[in-house]
N, C-alpha and C positions, 0 to 999 in steps of 0.2 A: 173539747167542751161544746156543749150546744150551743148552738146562737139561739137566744130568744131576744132579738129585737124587734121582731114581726107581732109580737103581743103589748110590746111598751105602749102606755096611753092608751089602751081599747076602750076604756072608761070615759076617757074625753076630760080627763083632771085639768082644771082651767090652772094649777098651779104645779103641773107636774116637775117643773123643773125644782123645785124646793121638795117634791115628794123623793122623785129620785133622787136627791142625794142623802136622805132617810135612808133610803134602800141600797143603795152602796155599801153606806155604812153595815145596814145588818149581813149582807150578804157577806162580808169580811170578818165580820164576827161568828157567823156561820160556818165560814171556812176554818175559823181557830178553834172554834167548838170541835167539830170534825175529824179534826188531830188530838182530840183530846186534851185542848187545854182549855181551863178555866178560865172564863173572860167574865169581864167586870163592864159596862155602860159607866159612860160620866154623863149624869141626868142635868147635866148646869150647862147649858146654852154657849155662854160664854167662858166654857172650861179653855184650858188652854191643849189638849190632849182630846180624843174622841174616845178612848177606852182603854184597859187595859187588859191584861191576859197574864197567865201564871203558864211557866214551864220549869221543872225545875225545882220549884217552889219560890221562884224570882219573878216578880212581878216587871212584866214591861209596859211602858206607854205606849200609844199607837196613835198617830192622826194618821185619818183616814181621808183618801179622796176616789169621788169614782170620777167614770169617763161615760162617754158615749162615742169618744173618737178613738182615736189611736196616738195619743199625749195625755199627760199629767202635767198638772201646774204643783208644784212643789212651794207655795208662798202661802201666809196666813195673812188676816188683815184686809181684805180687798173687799172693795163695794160693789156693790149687785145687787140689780132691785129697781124697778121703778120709781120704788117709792126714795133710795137715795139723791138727793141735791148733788146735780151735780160742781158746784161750788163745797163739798163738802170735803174733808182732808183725806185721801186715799193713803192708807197706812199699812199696805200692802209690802210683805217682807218676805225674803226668804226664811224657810222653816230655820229652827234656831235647837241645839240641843235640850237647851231648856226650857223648851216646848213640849217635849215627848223625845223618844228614844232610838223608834223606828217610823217614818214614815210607809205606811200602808196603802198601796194603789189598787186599786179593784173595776176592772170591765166592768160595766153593768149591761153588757152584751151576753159574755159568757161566763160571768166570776169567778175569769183567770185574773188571780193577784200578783204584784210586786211587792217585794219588801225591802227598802234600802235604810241603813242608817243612817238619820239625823245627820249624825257628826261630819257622813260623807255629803250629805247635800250642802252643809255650812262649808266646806272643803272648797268643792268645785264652784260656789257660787254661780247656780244658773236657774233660771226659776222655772224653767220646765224640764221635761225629759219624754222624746219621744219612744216610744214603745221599742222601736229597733234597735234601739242606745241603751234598752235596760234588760238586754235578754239574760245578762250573769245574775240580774236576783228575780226571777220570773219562777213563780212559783215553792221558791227554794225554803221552805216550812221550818225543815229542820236543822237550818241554820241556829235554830232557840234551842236546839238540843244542847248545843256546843258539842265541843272535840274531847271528850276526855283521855281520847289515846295519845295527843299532844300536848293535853294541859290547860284547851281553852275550855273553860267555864263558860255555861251561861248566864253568870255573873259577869263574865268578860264580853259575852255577847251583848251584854244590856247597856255595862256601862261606858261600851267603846273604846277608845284607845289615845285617847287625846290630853286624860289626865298624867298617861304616860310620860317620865321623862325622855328623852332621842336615847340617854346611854340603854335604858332598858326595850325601847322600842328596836334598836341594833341588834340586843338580845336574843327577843324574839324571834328576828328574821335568820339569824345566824344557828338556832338551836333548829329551827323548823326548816333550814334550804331553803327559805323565803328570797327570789331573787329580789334585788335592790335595785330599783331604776335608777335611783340620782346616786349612782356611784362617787361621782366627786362635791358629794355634799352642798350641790348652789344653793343659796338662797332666794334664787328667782329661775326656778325647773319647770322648764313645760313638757308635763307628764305626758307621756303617751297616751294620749285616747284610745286609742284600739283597744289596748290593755284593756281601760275600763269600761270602756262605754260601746265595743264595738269595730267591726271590719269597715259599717259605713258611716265613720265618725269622720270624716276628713273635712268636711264643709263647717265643722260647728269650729265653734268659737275655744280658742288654745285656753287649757288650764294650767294657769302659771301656779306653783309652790314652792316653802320653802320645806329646806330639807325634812324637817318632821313630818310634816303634813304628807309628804310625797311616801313616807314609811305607813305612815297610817294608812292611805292607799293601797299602799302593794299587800299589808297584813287582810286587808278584804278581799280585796281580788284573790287573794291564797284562799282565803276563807270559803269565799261563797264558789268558788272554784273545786272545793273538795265535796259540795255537797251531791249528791246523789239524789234523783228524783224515787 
């Protein structure tokens, strides 16, 4: 990817930090264009969701965030702004499924994207994620394709895995060779980071789950593991 950070601001925008993340935004919309899918704008300020996108003929939500560093803040709700009091309630949360579907991260360096879902950042509970922690969904587009040669829809890509019962989530993992990290089923597993997040995960902070949760995990990791750039 190009860098073009040496052009950001030539204009002298006395508000560019509200411009740029306008422009994050399109440029992720740009990139789903790109791929050929239909993207949709939510024109409401205060939508809960930044847009959506059809593959498929399945409509997905998207919040989108950019950057200008090398992290994403994965939370909604947060105050910024001069014009914020700071006596004012900071309502700042981690993204929530029923928010949107996919959380969308976009450079505004080089409008190299990430696409994680939702359901996994409600999982791990952590409200950032550094760029070197997110290298298994970096760029991966056609993950909205789904898998038709195993069965996942991207019906299944949308609506994540979480409505799953455990007996069917087992299913899956056992039809598909899907390894199973929490062998002995705990209820309080701390998942292996490497797995998901990385070789230089060792300094962050343990993500404990219980046994479902820790299946829904490894079903991505499979997932976003099989995609091919």
């Amino acid at each position: 990817m190009v860098n073009f950070k040496e052009t950001h601001n030539i204009a002298n925008e006395k508000n560019f930090r509200s411009l740029i993340g306008y422009a994050g935004q399109e440029l992720a919309i740009s990139r789903l264009m790109m791929c050929g899918f239909n993207v949709l704008r939510s024109l409401w300020r205060d939508s809960k969701y930044d847009g959506m996108f059809e593959a498929n003929n399945v409509s997905i939500k998207i919040e989108v965030k950019q950057t200008t560093k090398e992290k994403f803040t994965v939370t909604s709700g947060s105050r910024s702004g001069k014009q914020i009091s700071r006596s004012a309630e900071n309502r700042e949360a981690i993204l929530k499924k029923e928010d949107a579907d996919f959380f969308f991260g976009v450079s505004t360096i080089d409008a190299t994207c990430w696409m994680i879902p939702i359901e996994l950042i409600e999982i791990c509970k952590r409200k950032s994620f550094d760029f070197k922690h997110i290298e298994l969904f970096k760029e991966k587009f056609k993950i909205f394709l789904g898998f038709p040669d195993i069965g996942f829809t991207t019906n299944d890509i949308r609506n994540g895995f979480s409505d799953k019962s455990t007996d069917s989530l087992e299913e899956l993992c056992q039809e598909n060779k899907i390894i199973i990290s929490n062998k002995d089923k705990d209820s309080k597993f701390k998942y292996p980071k490497k797995k998901l997040l990385g070789n230089d995960s060792d300094r962050l902070d343990d993500i404990f789950v219980n046994y479902k949760n820790s299946l829904i995990i490894d079903i991505w990791v499979f997932l976003f593991n099989k995609v091919s750039f």
